[in-house]
N, C-alpha and C positions, 0 to 999 in steps of 0.2 A: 504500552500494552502490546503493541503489534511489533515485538524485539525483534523478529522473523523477516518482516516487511520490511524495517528499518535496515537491517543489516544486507538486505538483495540490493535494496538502493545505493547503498554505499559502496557493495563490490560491484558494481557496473557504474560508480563513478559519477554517479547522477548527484546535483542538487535538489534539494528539497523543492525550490523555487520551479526548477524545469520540471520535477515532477507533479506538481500545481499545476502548471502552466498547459501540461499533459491534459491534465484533468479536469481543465478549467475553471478552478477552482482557485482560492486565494492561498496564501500560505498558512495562513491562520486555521483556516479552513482542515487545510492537509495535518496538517498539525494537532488539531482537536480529533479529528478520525485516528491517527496516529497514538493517540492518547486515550484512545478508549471512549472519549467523550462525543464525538457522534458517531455514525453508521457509514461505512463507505457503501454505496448502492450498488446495483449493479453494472449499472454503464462502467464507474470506476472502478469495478474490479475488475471487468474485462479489458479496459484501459491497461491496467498493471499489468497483468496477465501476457499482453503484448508486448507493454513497455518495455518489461524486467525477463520476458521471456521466460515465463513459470511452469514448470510442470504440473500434472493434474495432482501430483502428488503435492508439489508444493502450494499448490491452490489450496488444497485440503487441509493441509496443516496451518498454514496463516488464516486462514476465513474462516473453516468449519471446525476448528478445533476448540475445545472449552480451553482451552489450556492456549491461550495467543499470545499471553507474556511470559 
């Protein structure tokens, strides 16, 4: 679902697991957010936000957008 999300983690080289580990969260975890199937909250979006160094434009487009995949 979150094709957007997925691809900023990937050009900054990040695994999946450190970006869990971020979040402190399981990978399973990260995974199911990543898939539509639960809710990333806010802490973990501001988490990302920092992580992946996001703009408010790219904030708005991965989180606020109907359109996420």
């Amino acid at each position: 679902m979150f094709r957007e999300l997925k691809t900023k983690i990937r050009d900054k080289g990040l695994k999946l697991q450190y970006v869990a580990d971020s979040l402190n969260i399981s990978r399973m975890a990260l995974n199911n957010k990543l898939n539509g199937k639960t809710e990333f909250n806010l802490k973990e979006i501001r988490a990302l936000e920092q992580l992946l160094d996001l703009s408010q434009h790219d904030m708005s487009q991965i989180f606020f957008n109907s359109k996420s995949d």
